[in-house]
PDB file of N, H, CA, C and O in Angstrom:
ATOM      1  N   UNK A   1     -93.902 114.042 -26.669  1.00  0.00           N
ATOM      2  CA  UNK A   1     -95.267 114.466 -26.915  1.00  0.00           C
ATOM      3  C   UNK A   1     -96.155 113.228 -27.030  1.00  0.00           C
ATOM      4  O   UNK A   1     -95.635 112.226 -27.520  1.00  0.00           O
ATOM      5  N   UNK A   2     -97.488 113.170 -26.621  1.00  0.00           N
ATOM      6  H   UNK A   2     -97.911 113.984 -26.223  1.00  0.00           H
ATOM      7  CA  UNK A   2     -98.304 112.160 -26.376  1.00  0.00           C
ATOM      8  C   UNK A   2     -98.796 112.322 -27.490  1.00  0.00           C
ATOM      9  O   UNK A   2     -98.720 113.425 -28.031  1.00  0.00           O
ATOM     10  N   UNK A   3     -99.687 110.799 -28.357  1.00  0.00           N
ATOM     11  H   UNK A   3     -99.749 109.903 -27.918  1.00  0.00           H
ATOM     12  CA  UNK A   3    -100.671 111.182 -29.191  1.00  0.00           C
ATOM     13  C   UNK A   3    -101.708 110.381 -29.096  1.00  0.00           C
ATOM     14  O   UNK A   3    -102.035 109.351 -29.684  1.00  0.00           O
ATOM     15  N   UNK A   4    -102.347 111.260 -27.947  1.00  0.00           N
ATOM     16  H   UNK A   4    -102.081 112.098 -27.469  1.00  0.00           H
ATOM     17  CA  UNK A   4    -103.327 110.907 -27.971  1.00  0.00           C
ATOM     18  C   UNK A   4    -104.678 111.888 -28.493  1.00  0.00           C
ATOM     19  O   UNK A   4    -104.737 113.085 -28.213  1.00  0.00           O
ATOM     20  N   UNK A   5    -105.486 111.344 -29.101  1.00  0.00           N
ATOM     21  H   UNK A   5    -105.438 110.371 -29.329  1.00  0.00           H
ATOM     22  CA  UNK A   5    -106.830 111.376 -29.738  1.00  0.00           C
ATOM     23  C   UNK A   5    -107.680 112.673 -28.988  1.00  0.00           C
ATOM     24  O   UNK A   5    -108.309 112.452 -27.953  1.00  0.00           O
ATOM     25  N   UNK A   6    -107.648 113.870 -29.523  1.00  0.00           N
ATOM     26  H   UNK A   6    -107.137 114.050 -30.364  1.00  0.00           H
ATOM     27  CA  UNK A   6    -108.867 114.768 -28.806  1.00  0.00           C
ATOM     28  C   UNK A   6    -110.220 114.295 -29.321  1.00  0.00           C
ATOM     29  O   UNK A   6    -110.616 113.922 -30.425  1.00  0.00           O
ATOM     30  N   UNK A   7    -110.880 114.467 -27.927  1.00  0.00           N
ATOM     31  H   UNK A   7    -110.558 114.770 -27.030  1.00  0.00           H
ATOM     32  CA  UNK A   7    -112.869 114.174 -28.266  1.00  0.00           C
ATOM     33  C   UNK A   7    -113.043 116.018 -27.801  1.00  0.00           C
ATOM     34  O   UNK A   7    -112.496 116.886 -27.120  1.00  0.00           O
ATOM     35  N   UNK A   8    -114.463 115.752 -28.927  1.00  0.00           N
ATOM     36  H   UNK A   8    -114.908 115.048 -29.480  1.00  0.00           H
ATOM     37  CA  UNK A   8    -114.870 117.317 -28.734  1.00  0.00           C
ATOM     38  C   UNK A   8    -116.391 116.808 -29.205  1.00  0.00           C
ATOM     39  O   UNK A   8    -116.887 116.268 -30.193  1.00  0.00           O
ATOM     40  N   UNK A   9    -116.854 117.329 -27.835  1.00  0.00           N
ATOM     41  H   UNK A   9    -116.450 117.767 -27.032  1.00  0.00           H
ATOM     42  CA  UNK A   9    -118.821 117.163 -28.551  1.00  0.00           C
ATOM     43  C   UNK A   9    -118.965 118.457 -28.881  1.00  0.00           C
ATOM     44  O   UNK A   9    -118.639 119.589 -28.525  1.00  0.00           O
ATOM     45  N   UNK A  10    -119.732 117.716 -29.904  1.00  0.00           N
ATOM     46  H   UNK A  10    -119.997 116.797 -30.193  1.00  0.00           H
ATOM     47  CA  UNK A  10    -120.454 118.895 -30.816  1.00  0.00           C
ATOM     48  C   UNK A  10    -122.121 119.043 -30.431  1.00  0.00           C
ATOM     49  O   UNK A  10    -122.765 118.037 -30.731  1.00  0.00           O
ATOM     50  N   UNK A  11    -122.557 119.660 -30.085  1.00  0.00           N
ATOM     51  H   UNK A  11    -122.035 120.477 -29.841  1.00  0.00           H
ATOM     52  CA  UNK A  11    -124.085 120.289 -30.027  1.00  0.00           C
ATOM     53  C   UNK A  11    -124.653 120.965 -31.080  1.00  0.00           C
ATOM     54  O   UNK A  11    -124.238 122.117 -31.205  1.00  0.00           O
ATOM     55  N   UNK A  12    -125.634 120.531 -32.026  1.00  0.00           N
ATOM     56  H   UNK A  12    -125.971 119.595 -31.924  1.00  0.00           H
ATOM     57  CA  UNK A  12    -126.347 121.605 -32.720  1.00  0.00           C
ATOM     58  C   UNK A  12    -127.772 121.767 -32.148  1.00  0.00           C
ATOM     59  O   UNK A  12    -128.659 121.036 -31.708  1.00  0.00           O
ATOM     60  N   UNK A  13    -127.478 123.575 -32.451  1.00  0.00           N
ATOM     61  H   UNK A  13    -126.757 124.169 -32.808  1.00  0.00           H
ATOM     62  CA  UNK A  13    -129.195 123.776 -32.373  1.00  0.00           C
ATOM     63  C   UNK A  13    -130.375 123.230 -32.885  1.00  0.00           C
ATOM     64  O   UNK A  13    -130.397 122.780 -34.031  1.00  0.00           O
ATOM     65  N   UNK A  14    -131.443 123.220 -32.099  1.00  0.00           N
ATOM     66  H   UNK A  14    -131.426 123.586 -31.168  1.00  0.00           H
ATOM     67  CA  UNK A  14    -132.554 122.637 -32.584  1.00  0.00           C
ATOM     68  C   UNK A  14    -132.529 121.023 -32.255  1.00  0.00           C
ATOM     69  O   UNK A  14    -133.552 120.343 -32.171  1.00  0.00           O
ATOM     70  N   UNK A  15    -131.837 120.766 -32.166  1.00  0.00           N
ATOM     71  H   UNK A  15    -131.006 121.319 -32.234  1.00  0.00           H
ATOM     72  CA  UNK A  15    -131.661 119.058 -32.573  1.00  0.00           C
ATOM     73  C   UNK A  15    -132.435 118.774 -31.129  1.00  0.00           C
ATOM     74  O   UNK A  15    -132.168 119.179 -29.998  1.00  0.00           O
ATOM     75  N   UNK A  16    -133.671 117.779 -31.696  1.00  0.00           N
ATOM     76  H   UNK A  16    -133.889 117.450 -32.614  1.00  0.00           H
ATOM     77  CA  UNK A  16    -134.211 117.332 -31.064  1.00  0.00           C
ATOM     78  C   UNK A  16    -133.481 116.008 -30.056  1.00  0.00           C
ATOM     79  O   UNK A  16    -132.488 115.433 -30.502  1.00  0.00           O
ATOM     80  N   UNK A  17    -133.969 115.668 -28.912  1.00  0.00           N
ATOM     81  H   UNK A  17    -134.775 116.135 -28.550  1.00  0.00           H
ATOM     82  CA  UNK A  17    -133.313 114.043 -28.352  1.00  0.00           C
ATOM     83  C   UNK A  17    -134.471 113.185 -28.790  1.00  0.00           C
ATOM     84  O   UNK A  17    -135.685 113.270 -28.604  1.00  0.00           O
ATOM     85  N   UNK A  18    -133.583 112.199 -29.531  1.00  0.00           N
ATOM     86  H   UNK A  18    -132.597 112.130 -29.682  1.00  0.00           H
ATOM     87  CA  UNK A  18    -134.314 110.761 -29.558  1.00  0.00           C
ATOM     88  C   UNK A  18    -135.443 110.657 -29.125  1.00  0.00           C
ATOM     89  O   UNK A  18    -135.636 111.393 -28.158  1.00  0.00           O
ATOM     90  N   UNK A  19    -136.538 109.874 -29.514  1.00  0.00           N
ATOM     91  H   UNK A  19    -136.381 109.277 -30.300  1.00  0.00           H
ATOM     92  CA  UNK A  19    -138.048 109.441 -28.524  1.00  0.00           C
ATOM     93  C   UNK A  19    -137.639 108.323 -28.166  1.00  0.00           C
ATOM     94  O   UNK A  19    -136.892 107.475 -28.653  1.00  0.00           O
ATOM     95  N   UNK A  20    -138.524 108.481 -26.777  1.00  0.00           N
ATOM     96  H   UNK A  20    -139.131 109.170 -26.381  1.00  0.00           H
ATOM     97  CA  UNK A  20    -138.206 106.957 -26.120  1.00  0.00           C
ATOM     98  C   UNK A  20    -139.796 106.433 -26.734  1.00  0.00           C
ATOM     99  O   UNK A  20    -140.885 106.951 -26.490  1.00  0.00           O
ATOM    100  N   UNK A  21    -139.455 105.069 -27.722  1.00  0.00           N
ATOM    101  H   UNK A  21    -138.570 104.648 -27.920  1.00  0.00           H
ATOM    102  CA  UNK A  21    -140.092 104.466 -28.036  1.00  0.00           C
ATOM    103  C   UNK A  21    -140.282 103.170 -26.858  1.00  0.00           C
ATOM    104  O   UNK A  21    -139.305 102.642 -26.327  1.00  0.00           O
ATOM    105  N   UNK A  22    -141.800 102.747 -26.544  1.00  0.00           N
ATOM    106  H   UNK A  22    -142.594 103.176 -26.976  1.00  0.00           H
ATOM    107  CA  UNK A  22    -141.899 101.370 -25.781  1.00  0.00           C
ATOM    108  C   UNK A  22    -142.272 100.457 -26.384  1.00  0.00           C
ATOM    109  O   UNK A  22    -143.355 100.314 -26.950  1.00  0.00           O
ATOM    110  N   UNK A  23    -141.054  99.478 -26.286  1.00  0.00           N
ATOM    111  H   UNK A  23    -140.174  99.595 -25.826  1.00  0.00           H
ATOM    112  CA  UNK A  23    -141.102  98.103 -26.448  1.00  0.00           C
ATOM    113  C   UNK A  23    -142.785  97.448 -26.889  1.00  0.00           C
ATOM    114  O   UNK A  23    -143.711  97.919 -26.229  1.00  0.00           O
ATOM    115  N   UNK A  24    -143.062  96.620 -27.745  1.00  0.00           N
ATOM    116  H   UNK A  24    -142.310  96.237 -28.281  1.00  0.00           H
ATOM    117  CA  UNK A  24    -144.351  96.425 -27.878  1.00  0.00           C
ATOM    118  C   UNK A  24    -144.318  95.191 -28.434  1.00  0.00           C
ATOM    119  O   UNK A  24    -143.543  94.936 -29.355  1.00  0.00           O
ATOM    120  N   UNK A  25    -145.371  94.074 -27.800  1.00  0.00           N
ATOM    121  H   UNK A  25    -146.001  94.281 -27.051  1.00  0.00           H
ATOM    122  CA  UNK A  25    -144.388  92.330 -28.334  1.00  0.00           C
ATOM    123  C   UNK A  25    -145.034  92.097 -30.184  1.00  0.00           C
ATOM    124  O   UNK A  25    -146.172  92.307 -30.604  1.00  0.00           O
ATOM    125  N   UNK A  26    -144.023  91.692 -30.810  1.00  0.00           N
ATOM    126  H   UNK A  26    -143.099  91.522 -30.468  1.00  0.00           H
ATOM    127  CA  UNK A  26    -144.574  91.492 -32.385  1.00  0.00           C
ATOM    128  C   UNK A  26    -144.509  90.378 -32.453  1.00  0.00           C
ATOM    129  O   UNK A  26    -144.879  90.112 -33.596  1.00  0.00           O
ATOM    130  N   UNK A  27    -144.169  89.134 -31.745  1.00  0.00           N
ATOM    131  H   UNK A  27    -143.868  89.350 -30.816  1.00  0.00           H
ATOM    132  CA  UNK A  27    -144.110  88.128 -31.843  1.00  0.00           C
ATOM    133  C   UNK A  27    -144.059  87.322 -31.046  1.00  0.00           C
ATOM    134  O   UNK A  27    -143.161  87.593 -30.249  1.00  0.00           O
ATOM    135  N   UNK A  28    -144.663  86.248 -30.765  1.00  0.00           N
ATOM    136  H   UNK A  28    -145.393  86.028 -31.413  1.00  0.00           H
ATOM    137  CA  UNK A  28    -145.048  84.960 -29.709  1.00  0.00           C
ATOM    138  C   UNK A  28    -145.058  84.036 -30.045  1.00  0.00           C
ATOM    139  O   UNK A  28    -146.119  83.829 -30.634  1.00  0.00           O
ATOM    140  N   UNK A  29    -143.971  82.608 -30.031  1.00  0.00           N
ATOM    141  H   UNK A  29    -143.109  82.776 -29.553  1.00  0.00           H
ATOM    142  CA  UNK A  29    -143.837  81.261 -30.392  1.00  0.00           C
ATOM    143  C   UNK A  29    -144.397  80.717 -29.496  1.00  0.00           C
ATOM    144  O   UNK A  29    -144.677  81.601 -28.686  1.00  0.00           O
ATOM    145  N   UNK A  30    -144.775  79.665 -29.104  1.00  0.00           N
ATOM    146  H   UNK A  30    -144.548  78.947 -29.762  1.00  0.00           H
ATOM    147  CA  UNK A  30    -145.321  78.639 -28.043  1.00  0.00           C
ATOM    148  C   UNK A  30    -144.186  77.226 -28.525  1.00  0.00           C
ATOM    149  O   UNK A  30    -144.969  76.401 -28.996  1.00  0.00           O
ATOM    150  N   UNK A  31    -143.228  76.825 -28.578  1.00  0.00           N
ATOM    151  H   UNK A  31    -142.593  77.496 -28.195  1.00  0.00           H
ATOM    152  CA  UNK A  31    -142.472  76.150 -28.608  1.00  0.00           C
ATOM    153  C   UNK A  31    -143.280  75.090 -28.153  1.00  0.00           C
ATOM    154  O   UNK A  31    -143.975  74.611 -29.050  1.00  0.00           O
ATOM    155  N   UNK A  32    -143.433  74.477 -26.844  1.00  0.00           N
ATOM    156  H   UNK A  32    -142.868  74.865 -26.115  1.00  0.00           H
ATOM    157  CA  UNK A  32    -144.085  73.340 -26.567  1.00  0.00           C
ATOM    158  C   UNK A  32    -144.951  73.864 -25.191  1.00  0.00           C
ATOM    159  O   UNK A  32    -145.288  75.038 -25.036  1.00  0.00           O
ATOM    160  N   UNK A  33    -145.203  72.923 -24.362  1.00  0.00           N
ATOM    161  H   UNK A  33    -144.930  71.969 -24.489  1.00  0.00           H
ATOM    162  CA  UNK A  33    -146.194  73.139 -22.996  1.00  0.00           C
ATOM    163  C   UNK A  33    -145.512  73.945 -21.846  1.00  0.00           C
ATOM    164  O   UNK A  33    -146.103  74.435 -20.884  1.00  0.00           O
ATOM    165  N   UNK A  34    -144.906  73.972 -21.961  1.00  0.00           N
ATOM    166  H   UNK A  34    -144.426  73.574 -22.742  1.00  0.00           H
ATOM    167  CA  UNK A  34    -144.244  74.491 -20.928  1.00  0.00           C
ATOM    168  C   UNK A  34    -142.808  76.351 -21.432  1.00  0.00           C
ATOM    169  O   UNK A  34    -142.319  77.173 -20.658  1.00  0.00           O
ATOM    170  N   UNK A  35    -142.711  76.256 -22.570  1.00  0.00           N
ATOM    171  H   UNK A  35    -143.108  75.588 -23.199  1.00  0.00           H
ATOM    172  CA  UNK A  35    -141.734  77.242 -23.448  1.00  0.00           C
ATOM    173  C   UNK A  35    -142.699  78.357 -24.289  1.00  0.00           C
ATOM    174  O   UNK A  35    -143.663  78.058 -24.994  1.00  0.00           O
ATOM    175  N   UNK A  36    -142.300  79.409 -24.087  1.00  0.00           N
ATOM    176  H   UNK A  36    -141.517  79.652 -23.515  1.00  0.00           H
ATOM    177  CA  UNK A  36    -142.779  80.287 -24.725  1.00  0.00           C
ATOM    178  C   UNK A  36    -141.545  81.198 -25.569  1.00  0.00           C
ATOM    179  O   UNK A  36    -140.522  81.426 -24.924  1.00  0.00           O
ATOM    180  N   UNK A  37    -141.620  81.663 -26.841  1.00  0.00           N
ATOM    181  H   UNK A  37    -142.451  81.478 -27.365  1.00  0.00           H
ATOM    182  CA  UNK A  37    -140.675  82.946 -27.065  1.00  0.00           C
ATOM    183  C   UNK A  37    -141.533  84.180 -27.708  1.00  0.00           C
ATOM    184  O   UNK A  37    -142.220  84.194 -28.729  1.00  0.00           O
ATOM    185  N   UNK A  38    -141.265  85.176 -26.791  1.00  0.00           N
ATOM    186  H   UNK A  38    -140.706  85.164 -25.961  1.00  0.00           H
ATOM    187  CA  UNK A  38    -141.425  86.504 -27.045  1.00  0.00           C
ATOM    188  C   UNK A  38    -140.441  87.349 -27.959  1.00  0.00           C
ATOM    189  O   UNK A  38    -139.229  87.338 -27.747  1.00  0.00           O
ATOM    190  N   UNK A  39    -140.936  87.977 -28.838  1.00  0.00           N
ATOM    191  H   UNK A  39    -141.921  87.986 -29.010  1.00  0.00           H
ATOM    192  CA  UNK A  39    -139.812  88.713 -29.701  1.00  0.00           C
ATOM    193  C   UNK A  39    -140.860  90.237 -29.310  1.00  0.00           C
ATOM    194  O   UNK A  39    -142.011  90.369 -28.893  1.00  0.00           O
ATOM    195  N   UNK A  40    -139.893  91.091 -29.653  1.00  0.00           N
ATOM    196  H   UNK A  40    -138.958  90.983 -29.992  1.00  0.00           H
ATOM    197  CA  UNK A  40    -140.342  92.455 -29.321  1.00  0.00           C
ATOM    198  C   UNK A  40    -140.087  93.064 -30.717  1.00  0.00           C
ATOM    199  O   UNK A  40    -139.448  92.471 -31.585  1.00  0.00           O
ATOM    200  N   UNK A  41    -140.675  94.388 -30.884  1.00  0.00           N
ATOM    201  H   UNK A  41    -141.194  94.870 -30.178  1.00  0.00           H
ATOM    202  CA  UNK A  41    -140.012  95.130 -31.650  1.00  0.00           C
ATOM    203  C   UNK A  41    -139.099  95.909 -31.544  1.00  0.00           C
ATOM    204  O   UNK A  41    -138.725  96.222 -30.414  1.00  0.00           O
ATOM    205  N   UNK A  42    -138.362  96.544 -32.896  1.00  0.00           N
ATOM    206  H   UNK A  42    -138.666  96.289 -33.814  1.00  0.00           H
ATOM    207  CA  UNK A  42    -136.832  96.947 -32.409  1.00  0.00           C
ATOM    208  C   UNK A  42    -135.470  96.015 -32.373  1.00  0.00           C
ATOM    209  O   UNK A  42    -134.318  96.410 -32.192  1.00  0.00           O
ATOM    210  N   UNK A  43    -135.994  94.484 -32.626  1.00  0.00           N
ATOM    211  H   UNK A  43    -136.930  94.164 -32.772  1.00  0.00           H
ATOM    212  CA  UNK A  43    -134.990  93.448 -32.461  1.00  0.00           C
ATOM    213  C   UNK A  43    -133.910  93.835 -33.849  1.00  0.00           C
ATOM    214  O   UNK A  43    -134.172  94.317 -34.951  1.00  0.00           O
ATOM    215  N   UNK A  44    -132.458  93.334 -33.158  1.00  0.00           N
ATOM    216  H   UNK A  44    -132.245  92.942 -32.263  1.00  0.00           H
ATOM    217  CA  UNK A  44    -131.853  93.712 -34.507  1.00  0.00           C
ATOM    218  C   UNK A  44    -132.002  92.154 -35.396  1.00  0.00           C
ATOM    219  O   UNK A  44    -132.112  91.015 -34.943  1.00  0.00           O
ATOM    220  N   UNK A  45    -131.961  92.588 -36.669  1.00  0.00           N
ATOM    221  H   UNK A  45    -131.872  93.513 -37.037  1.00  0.00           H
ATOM    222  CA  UNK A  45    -132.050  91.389 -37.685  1.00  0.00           C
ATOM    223  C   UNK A  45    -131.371  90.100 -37.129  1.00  0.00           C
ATOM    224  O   UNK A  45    -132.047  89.192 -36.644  1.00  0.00           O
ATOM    225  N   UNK A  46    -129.965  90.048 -37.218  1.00  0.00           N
ATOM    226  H   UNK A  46    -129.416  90.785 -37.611  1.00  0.00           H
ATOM    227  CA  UNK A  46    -129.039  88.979 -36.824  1.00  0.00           C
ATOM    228  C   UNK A  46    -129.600  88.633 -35.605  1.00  0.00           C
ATOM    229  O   UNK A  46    -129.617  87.404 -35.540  1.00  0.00           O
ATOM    230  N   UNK A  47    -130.053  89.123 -34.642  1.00  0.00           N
ATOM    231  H   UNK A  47    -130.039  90.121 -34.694  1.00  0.00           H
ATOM    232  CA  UNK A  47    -130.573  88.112 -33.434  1.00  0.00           C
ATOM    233  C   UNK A  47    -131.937  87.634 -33.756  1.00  0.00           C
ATOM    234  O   UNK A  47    -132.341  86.823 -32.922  1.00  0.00           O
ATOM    235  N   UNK A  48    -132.784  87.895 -34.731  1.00  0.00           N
ATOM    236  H   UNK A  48    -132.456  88.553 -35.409  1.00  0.00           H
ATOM    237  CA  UNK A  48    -134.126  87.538 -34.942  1.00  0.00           C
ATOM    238  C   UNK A  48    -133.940  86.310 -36.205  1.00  0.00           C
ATOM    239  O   UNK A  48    -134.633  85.346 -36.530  1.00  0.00           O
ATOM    240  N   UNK A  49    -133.020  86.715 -36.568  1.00  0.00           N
ATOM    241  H   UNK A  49    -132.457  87.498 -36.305  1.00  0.00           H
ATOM    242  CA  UNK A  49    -132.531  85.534 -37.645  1.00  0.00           C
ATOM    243  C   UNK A  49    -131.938  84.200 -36.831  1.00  0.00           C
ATOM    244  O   UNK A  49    -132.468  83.139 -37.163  1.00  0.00           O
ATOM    245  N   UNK A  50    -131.102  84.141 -36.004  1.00  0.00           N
ATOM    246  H   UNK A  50    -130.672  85.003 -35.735  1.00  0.00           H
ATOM    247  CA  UNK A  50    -130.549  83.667 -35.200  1.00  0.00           C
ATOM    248  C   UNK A  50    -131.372  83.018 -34.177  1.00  0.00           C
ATOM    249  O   UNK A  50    -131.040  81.836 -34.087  1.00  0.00           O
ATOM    250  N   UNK A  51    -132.489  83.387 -33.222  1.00  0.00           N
ATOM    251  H   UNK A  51    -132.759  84.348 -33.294  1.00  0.00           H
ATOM    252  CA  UNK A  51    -133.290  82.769 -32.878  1.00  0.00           C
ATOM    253  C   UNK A  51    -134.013  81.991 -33.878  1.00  0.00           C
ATOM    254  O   UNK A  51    -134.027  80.761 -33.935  1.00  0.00           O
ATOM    255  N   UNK A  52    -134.671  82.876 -34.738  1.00  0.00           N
ATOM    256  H   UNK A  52    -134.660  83.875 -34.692  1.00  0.00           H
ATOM    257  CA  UNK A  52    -135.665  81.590 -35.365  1.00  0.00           C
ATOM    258  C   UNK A  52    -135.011  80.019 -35.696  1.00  0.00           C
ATOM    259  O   UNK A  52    -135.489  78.924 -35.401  1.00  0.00           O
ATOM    260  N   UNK A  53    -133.718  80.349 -36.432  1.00  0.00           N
ATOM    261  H   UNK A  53    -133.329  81.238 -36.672  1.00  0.00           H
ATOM    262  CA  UNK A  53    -132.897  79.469 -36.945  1.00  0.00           C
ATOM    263  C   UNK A  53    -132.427  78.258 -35.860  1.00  0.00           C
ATOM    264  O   UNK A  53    -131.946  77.178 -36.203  1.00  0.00           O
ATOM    265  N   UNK A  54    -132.762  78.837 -34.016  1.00  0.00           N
ATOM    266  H   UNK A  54    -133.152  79.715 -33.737  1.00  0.00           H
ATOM    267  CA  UNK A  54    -132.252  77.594 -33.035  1.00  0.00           C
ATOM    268  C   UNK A  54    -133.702  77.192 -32.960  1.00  0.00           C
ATOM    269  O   UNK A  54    -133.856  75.972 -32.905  1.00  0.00           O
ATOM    270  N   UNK A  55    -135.011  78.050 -32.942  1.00  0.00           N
ATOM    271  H   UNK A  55    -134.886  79.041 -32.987  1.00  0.00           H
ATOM    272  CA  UNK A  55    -136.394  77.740 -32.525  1.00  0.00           C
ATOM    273  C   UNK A  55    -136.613  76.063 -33.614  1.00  0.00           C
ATOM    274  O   UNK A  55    -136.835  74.920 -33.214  1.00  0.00           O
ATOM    275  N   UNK A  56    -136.445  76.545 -34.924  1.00  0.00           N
ATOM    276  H   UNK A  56    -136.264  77.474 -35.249  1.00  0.00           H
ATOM    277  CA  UNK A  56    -136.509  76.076 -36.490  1.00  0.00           C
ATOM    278  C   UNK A  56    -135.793  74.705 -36.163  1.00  0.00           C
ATOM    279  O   UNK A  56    -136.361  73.630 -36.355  1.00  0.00           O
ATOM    280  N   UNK A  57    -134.799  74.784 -35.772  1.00  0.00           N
ATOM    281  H   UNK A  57    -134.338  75.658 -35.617  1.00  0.00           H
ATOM    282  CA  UNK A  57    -134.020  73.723 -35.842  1.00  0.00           C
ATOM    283  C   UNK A  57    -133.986  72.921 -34.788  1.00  0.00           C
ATOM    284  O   UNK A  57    -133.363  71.859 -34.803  1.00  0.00           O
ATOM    285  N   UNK A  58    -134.695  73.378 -33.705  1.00  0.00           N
ATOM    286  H   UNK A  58    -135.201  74.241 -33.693  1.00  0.00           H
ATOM    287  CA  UNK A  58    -134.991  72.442 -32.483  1.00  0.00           C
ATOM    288  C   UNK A  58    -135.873  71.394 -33.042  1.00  0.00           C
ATOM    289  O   UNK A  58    -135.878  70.214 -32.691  1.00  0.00           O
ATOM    290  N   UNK A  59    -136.575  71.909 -33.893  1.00  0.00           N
ATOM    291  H   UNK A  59    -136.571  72.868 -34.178  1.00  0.00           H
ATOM    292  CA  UNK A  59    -138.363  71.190 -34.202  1.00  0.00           C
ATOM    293  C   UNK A  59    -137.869  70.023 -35.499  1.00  0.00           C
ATOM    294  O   UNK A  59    -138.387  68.907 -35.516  1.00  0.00           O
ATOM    295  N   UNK A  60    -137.034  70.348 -36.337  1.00  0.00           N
ATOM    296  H   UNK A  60    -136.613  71.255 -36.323  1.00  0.00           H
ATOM    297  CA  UNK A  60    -136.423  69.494 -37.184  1.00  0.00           C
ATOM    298  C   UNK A  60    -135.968  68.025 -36.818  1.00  0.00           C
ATOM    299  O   UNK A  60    -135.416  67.321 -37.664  1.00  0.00           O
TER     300      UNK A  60
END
């Protein structure tokens, strides 16, 4: 006998789908003459932490 794992989707009524939210920029660095960084909204924390921290530390 195999054991493998049953999947079963579940559907409930009513349940709306997700909105498609659009992207909208919350943030704009100008690094130097030629570099720009765009951050959007929606970014997850750890990559917005993570950029600033290479942007931050370039300039140091």
């Amino acid at each position: 006998m195999d054991n493998k794992p049953d999947f079963v989707q579940v559907k409930v009524e009513g349940a709306t789908p997700p909105r498609k939210i659009k992207p909208q920029k919350a943030l704009q660095l100008r690094i130097d003459q030629n570099k720009t960084v765009v951050v959007y909204n929606r970014i997850n924390n750890y990559i917005l932490d993570t950029l600033l921290k290479a942007v931050f530390a370039h300039d140091a």
